[in-house]
C-alpha positions as CSV (number, residue, x, y, z in Angstrom):
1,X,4.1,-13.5,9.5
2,X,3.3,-17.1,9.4
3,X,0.8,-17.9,6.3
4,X,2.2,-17.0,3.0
5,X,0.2,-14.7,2.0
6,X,1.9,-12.2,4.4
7,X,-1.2,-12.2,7.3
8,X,-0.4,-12.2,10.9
9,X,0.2,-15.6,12.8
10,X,-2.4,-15.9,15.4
11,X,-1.1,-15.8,18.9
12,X,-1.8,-18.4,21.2
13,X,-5.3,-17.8,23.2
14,X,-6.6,-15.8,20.5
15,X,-9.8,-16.6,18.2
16,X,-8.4,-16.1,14.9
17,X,-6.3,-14.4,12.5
18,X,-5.3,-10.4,13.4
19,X,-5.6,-8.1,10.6
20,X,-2.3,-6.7,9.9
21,X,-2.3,-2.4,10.8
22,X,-2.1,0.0,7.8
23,X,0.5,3.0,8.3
24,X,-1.5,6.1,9.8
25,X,-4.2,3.9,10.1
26,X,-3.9,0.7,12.7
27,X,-6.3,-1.5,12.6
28,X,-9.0,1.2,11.8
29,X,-9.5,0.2,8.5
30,X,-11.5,-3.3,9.4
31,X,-14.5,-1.6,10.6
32,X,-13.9,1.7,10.0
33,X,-13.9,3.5,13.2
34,X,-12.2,5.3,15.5
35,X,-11.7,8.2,13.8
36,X,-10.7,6.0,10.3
37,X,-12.8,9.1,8.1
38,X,-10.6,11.5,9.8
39,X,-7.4,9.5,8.9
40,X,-8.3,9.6,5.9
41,X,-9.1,13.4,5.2
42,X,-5.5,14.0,6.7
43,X,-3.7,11.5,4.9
44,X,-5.1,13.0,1.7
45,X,-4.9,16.6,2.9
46,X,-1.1,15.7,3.9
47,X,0.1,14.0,1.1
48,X,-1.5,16.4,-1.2
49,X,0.3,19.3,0.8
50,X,3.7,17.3,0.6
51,X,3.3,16.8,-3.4
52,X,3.0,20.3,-3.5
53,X,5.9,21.8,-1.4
54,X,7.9,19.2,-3.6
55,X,6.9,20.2,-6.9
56,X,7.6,24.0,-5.1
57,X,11.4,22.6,-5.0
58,X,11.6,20.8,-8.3
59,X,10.7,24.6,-8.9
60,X,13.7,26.2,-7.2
61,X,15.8,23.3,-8.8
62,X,14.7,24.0,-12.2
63,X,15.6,27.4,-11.7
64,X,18.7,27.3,-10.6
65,X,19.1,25.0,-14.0
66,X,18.1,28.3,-15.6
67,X,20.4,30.1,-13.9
68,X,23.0,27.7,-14.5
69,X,22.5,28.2,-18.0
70,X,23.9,25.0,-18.8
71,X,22.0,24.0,-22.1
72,X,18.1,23.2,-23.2
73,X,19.3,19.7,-23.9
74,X,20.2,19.2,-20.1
75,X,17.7,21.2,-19.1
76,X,14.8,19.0,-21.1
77,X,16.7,16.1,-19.8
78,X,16.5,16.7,-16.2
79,X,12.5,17.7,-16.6
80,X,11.3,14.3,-18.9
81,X,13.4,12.5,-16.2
82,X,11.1,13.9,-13.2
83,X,8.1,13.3,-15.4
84,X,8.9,9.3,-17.0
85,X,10.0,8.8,-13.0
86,X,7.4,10.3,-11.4
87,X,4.4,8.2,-13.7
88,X,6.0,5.2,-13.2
89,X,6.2,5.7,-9.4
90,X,2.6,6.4,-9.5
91,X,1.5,3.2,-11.4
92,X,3.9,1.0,-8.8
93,X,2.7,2.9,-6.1
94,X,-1.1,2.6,-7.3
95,X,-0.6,-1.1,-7.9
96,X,1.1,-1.6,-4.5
97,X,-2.0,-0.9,-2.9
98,X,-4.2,-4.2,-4.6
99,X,-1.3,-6.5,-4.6
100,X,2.2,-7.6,-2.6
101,X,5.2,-5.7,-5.0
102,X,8.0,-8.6,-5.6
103,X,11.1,-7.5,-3.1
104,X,13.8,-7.8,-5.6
105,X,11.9,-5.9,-8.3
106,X,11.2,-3.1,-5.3
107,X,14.6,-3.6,-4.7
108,X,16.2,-2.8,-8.6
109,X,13.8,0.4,-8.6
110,X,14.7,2.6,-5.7
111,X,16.4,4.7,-7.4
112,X,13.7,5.6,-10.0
113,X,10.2,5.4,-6.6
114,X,12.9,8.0,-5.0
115,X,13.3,10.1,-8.0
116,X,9.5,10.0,-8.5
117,X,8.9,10.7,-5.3
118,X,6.3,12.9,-6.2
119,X,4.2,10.2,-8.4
120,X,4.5,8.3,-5.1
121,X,2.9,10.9,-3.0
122,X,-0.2,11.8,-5.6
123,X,-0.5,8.2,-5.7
124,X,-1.5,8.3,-1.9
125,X,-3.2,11.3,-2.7
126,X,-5.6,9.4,-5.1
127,X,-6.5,6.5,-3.2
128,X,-7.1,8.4,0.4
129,X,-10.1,9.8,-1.7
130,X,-11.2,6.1,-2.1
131,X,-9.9,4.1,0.7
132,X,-7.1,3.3,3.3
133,X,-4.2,2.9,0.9
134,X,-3.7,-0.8,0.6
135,X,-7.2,-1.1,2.6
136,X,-8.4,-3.7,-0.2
137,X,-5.2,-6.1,-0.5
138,X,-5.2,-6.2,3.3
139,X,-9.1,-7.0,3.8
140,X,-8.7,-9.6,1.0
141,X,-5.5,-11.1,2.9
142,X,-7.7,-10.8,6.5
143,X,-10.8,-11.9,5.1
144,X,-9.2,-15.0,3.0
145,X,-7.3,-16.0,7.1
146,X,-10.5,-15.7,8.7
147,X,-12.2,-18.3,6.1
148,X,-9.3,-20.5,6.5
149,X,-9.0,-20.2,9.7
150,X,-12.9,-21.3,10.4
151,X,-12.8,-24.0,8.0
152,X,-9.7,-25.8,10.2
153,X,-11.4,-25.1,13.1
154,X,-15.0,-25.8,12.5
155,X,-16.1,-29.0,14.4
156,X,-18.1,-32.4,12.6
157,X,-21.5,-33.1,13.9
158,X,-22.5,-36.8,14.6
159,X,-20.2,-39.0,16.0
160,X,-17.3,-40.2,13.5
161,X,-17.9,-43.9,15.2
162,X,-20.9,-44.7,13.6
163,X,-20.0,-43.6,10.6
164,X,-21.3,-46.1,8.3
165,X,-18.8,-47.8,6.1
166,X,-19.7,-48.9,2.3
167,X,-18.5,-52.5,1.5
């Protein structure tokens, strides 16, 4: 990654910027085929089925709280914890996908993304129904490289020579 906006340095004999690949996804996601529709239903199928067998054992972990019979106060505690952790790992998530997260910020909350794991994963859920996740911040990065890179390498017309010069 050369440019700062985290797109791909262009290799040398190459016509321009690469677009960076998407997990499950490549490079499918610029034009939208080879099977990129598919992707898509089975990255929203999959995550969806993954939120699910989770929340089947948060289920079996609740349960055992029960069994435990340790208290309602611990047992409210543990569920409001999976619930505040899970919505805020959804809104990160969900706004990871229009812009770059800060790496020390990602950094302070793995602890809370990995206890909301399943915010995280209906986050996917949600925007496979609309897109690639992170398809847009991607195709804003490419598209913003290919610009740049046409404007340094479009050519003048005329000949700079006989330019004329104001006195």
């Amino acid at each position: 990654m050369s440019e700062k906006n985290g797109t791909p340095a262009t290799p040398a004999g190459s016509s321009g910027p690469r677009p960076e690949p998407l997990r499950f996804f490549g490079t499918t996601w610029v034009d939208h085929d080879h099977g990129y529709t598919a992707r898509r239903i089975a990255v929203a199928v999959g995550s969806l089925a993954t939120a699910v067998a989770s929340c089947l054992v948060l289920r079996f972990a609740y349960e055992g709280i029960q069994i435990a019979a340790i208290g309602g106060f611990v047992t409210v505690l543990v569920v409001v914890m999976f619930a505040i952790c899970s919505a805020l790992a959804f809104r990160h998530t969900w706004d990871g996908f229009t812009k770059r997260p800060d790496p020390h910020r990602q950094a302070s909350l793995r602890g809370l993304l990995t206890i909301g794991f399943v915010g995280s994963l209906l986050a996917y859920f949600f925007r496979s129904l609309i897109e690639a996740p992170g398809e847009k911040l991607h195709r804003e990065e490419y598209e913003t490289a290919r610009k740049q890179h046409e404007n340094r390498t479009t050519r003048r017309t005329g000949n700079p020579a006989k330019k004329r010069r104001r006195t």
